[in-house]
BALUM-416685 format. One record per residue: residue in three letters; x, y, z of N, C-alpha, C, O, CB in turn. Coordinates in nm, 4 decimals. Glycine has a CB too. Example, Ala and Ser with C-alpha at 12.3 -4.5 7.8 and 13.67 -1.06 7.14 Angstrom:
BEGIN
 res      npx      npy      npz     capx     capy     capz      cpx      cpy      cpz      opx      opy      opz     cbpx     cbpy     cbpz
 ala   1.3190  -0.5690   0.7800   1.2300  -0.4500   0.7800   1.3200  -0.3300   0.7800   1.4236  -0.3319   0.8465   1.1308  -0.4473   0.9046
 ser   1.2850  -0.2250   0.7080   1.3670  -0.1060   0.7140   1.2900   0.0030   0.7870   1.3409   0.1138   0.8039   1.4084  -0.0598   0.5725
! end
This chain:
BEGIN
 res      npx      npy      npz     capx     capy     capz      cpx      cpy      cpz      opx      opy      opz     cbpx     cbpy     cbpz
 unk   9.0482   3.0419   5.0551   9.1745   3.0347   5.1247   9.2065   2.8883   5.1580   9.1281   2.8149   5.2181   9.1710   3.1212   5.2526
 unk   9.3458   2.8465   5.1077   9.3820   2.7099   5.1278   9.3999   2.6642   5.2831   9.4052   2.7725   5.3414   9.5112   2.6877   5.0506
 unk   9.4104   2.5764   5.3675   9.4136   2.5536   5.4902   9.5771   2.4945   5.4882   9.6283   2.4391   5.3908   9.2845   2.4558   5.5403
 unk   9.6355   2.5168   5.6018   9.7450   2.5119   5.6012   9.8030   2.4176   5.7132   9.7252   2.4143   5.8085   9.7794   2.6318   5.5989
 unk   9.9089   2.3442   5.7310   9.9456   2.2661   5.8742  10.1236   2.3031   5.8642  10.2090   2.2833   5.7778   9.8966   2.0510   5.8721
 unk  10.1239   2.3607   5.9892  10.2187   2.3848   6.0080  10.2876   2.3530   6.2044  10.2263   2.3862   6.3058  10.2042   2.5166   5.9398
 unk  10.3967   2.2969   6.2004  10.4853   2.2535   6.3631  10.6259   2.2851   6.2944  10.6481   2.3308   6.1823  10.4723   2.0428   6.4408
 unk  10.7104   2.2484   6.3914  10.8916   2.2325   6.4244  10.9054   2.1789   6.2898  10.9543   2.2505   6.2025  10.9642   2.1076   6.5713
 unk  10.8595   2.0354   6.2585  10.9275   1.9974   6.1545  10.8642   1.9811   6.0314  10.9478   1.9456   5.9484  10.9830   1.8975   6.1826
 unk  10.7455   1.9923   5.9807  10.6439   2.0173   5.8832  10.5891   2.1477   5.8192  10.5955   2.2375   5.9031  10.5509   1.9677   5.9317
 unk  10.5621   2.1704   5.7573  10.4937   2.2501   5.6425  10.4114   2.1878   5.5869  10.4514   2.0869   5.5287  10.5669   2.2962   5.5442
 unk  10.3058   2.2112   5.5826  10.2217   2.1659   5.4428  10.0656   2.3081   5.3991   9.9828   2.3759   5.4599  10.1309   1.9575   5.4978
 unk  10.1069   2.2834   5.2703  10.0007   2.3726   5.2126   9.9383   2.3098   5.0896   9.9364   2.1893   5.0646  10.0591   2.5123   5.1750
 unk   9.8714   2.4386   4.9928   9.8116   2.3871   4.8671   9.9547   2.3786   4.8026   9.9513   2.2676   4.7495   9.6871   2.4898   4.7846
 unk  10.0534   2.4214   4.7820  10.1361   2.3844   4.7249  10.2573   2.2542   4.7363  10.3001   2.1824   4.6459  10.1633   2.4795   4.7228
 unk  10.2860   2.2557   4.8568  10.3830   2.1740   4.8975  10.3896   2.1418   5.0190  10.3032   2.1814   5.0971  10.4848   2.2123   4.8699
 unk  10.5282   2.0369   5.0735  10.5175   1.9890   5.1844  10.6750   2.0195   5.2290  10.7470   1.9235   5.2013  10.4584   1.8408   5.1814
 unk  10.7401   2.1224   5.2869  10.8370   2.1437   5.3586  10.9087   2.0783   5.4424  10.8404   2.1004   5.5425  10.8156   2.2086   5.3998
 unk  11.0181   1.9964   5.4897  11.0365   1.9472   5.5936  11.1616   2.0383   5.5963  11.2190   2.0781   5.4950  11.0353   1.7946   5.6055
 unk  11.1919   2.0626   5.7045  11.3017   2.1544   5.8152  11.3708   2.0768   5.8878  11.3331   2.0023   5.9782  11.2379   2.2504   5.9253
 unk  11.5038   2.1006   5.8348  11.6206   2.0350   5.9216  11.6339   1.9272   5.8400  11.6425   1.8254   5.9087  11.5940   1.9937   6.0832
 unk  11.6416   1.8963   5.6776  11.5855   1.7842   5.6228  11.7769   1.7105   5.5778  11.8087   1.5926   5.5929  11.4442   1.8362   5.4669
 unk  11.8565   1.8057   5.5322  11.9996   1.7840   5.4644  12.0797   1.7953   5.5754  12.0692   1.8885   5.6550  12.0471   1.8899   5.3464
 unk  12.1880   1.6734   5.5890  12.2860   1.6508   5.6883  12.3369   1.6760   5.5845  12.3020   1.6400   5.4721  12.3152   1.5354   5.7797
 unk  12.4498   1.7599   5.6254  12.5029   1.8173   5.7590  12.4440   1.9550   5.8040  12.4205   1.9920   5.9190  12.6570   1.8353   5.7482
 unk  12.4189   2.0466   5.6438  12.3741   2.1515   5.6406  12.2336   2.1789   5.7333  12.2259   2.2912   5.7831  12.3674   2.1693   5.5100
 unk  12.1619   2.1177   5.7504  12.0086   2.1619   5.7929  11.8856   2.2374   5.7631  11.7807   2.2674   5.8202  12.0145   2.2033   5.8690
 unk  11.9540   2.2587   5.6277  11.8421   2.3110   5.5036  11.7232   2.1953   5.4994  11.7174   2.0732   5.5138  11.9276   2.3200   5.3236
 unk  11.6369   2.2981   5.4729  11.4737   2.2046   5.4789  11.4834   2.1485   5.2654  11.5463   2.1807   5.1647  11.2575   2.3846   5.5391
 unk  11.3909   2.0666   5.3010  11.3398   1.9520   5.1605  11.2072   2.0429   5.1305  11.1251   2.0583   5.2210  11.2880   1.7379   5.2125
 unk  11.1900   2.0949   5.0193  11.0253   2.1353   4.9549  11.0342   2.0489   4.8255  11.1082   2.0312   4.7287  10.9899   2.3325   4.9073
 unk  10.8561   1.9825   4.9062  10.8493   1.8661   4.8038  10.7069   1.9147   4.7247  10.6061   1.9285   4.7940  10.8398   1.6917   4.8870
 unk  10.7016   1.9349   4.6105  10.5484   2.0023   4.5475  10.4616   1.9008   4.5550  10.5025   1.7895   4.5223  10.5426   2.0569   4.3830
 unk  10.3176   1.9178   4.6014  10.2316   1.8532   4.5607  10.2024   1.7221   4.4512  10.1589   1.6072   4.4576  10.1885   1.9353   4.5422
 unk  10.2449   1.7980   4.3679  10.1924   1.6905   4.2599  10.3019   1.6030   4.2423  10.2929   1.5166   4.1551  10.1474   1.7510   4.1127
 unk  10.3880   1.6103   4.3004  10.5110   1.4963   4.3593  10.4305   1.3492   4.4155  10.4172   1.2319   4.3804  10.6112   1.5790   4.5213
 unk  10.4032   1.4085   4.4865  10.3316   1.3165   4.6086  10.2451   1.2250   4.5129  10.1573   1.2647   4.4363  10.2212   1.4153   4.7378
 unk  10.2867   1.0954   4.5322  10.1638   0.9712   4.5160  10.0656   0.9311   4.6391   9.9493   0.8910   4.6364  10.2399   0.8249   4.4824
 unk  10.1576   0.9572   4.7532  10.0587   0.9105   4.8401  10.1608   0.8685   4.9585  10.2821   0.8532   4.9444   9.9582   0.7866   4.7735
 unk  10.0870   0.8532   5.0778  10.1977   0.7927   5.2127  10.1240   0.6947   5.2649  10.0094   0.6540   5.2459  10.2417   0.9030   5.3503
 unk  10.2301   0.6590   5.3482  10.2534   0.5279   5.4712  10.2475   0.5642   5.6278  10.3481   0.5788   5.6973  10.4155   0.4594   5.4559
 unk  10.1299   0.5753   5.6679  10.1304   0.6163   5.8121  10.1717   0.5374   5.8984  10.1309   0.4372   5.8398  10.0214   0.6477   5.8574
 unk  10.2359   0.4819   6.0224  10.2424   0.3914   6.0935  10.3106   0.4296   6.2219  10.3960   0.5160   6.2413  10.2928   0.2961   6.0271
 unk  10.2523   0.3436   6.3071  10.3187   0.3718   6.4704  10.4555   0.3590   6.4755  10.5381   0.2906   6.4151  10.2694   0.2665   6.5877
 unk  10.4603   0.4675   6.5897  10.6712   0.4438   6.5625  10.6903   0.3554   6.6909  10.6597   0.3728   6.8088  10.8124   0.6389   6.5836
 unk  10.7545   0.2507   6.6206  10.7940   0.1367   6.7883  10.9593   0.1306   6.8348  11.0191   0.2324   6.7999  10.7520  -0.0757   6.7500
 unk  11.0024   0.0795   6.8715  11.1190   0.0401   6.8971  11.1945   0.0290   6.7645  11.2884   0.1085   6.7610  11.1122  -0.0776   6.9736
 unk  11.1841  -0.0320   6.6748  11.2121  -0.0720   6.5428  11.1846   0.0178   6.4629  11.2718   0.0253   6.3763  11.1552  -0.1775   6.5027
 unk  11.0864   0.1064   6.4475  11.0944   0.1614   6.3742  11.1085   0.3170   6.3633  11.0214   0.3913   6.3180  11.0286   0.1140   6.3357
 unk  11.2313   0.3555   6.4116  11.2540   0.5012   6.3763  11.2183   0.5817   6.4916  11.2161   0.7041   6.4785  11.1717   0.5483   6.2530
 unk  11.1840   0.5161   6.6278  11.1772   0.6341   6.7118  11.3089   0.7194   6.7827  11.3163   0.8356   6.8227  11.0951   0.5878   6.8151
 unk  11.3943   0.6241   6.7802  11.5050   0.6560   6.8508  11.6220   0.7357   6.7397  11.7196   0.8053   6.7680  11.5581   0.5113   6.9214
 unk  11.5641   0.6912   6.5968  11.6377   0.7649   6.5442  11.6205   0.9250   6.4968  11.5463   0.9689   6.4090  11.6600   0.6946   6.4639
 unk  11.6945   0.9828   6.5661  11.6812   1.1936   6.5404  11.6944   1.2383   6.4412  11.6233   1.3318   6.4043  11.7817   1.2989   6.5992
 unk  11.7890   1.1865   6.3665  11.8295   1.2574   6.1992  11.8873   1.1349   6.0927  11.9697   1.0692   6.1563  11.9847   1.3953   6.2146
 unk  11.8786   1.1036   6.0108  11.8956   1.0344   5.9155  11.8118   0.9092   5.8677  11.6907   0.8896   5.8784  12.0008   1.0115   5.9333
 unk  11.9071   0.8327   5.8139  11.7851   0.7158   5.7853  11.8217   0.5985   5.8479  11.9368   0.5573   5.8627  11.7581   0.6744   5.6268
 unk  11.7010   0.5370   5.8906  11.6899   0.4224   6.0316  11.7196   0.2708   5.9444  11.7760   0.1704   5.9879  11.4847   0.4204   6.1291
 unk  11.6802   0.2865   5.8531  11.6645   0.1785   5.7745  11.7325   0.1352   5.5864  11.7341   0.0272   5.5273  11.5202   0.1890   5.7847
 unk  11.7877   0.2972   5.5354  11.8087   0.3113   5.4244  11.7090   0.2936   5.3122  11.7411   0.2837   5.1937  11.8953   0.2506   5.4161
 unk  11.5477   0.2895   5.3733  11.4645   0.3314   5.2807  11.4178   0.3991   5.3320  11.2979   0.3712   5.3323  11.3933   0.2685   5.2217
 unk  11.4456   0.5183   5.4054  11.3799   0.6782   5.4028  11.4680   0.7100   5.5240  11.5206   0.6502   5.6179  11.1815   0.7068   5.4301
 unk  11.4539   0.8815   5.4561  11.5537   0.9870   5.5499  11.4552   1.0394   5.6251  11.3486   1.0696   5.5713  11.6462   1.1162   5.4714
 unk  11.4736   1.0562   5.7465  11.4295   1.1577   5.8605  11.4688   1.2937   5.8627  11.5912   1.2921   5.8495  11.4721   1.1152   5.9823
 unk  11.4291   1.4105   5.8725  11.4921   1.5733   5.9064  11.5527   1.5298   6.0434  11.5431   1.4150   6.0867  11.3565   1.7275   5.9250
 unk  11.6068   1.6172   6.0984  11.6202   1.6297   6.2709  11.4755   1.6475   6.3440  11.3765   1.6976   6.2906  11.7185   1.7785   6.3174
 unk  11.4816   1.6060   6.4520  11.3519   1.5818   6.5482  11.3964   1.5725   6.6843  11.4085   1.4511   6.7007  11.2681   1.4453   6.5159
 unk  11.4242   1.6229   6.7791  11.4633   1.6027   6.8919  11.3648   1.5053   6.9417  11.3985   1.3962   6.9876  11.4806   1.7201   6.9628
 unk  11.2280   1.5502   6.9314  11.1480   1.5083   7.0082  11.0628   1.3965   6.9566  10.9577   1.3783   7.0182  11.0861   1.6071   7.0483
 unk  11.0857   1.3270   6.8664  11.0597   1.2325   6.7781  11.0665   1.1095   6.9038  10.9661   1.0402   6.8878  11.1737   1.2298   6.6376
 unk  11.1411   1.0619   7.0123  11.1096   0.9324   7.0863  10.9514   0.9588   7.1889  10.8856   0.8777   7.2541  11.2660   0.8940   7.1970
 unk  10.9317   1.1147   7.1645  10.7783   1.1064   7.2284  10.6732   1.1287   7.1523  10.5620   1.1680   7.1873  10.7525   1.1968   7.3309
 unk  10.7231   1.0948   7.0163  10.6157   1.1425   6.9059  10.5496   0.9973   6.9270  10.5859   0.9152   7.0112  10.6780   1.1924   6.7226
 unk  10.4214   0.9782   6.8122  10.3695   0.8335   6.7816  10.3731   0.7934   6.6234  10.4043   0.6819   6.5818  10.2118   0.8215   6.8346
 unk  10.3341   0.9084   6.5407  10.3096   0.8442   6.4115  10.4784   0.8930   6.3104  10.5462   0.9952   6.3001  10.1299   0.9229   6.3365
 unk  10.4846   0.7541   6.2551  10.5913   0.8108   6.1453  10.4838   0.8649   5.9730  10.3680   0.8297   5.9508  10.7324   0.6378   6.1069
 unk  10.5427   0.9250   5.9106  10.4705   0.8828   5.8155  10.5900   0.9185   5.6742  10.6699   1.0105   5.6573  10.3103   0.9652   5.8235
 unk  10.5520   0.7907   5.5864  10.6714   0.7741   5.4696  10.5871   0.8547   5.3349  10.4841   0.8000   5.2956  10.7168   0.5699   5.4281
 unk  10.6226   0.9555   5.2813  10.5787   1.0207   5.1540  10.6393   0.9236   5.0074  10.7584   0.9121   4.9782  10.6488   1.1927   5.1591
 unk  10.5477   0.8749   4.9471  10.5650   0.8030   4.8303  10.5897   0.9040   4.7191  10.5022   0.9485   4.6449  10.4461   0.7132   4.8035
 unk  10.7110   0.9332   4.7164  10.7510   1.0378   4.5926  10.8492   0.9644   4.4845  10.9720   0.9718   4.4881  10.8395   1.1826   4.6577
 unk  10.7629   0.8826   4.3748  10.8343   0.8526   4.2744  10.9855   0.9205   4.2145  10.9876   1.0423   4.1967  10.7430   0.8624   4.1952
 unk  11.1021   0.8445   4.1864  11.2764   0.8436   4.2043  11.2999   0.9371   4.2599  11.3625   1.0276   4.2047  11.3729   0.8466   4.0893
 unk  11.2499   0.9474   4.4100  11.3076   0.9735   4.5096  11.3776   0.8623   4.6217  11.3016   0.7895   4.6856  11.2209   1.0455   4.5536
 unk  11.5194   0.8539   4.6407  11.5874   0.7806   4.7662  11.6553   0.8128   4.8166  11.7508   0.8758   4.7710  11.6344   0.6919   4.7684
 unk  11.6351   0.7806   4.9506  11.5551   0.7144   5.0310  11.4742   0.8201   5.0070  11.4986   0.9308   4.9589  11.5937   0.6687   5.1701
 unk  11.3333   0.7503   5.0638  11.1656   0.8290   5.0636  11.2181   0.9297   5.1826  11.3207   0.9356   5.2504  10.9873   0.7030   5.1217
 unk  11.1345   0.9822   5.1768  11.1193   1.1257   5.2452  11.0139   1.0923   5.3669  10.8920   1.0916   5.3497  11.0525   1.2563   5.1271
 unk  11.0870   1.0610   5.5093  10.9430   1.0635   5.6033  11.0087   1.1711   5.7170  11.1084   1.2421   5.7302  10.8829   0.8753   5.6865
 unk  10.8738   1.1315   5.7966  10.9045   1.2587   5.9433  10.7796   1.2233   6.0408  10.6956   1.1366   6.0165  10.8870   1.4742   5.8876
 unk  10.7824   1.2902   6.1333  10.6762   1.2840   6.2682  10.6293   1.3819   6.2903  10.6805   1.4688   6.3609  10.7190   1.2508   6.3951
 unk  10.5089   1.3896   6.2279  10.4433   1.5678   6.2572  10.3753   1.5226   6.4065  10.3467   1.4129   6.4546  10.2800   1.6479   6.1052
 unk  10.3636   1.6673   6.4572  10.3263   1.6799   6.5850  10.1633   1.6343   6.6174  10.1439   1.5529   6.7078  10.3570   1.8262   6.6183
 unk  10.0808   1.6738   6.5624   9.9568   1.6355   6.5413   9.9766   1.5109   6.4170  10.0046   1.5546   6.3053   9.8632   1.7734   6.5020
 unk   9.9682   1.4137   6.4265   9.8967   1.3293   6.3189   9.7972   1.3625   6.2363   9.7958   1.4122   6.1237   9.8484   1.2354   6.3652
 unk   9.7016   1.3217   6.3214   9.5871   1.2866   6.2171   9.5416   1.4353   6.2337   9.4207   1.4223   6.2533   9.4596   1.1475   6.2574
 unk   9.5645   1.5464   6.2366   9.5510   1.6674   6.1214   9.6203   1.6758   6.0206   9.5647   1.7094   5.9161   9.5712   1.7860   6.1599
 unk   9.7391   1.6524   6.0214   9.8302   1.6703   5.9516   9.7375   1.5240   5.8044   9.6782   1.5525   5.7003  10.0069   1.6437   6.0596
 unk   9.7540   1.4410   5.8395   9.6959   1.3024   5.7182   9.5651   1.3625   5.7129   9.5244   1.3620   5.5967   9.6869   1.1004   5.7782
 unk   9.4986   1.4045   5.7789   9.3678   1.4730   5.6856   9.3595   1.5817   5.6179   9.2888   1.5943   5.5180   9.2658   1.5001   5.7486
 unk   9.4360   1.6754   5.6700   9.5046   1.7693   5.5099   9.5571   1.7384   5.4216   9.5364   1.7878   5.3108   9.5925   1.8530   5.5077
 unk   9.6576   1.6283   5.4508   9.7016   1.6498   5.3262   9.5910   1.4855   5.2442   9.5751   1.4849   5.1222   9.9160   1.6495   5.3281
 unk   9.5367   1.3803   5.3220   9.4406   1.3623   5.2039   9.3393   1.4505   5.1386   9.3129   1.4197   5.0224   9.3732   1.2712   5.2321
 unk   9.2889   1.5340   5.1791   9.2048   1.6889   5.1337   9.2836   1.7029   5.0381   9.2288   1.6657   4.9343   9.1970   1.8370   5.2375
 unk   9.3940   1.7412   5.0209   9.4713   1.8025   4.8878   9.4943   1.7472   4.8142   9.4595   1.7750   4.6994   9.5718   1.8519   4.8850
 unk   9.5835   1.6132   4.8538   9.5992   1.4981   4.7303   9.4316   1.5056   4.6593   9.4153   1.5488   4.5451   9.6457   1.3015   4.8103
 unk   9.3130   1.4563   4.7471   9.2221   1.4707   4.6594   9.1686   1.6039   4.5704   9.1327   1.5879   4.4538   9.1387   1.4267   4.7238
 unk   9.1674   1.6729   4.6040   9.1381   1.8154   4.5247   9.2288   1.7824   4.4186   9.1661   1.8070   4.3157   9.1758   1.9742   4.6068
 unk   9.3756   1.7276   4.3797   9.4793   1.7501   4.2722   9.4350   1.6278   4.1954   9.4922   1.6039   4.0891   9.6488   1.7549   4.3207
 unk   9.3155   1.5283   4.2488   9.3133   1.4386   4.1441   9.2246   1.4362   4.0756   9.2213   1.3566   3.9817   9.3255   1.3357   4.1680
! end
């Protein structure tokens, strides 16, 4: 049985990585498959970078889903999904469960 991480704005399994609330205006979620994924960018969310922003993109190299609660989150993290733009990031609720599943899977797919 595959292990699974799931909150508000994440999904992730053996197959894919869900984000919810991902398309303005609509609020339809993004399913991104596995073998999409090259790899991500974890990093603290500061002033600058993306805490204050709730839905869209902070910077025009990656879109956010909606997050209400994203200015009390800590980690952003950017999904490296080759001709995809803007990249695809978000703030899962747990971090570092969430980045140790899904390095577990990336490695199993390589």
């Amino acid at each position: 049985m595959t292990r699974s991480y799931k909150d508000g704005v994440v999904q992730l399994d053996g197959a894919a990585i869900t984000l919810r609330r991902y398309h303005f205006p609509s609020g339809t979620a993004k399913v991104i498959a596995l073998n999409q994924v090259w790899g991500y960018k974890a990093e603290s969310l500061g002033l600058f970078t993306a805490r204050f922003n709730l839905w869209g993109s902070p910077d025009l190299r990656r879109w956010l889903p909606l997050d209400i609660y994203r200015p009390i989150k800590s980690t952003l993290i950017t999904l490296k999904v080759p001709g995809t733009w803007p990249l695809p990031a978000f703030t899962p609720e747990r971090p570092g469960e969430f980045t140790a599943l899904l390095d577990e899977l990336l490695a199993l797919r390589d």
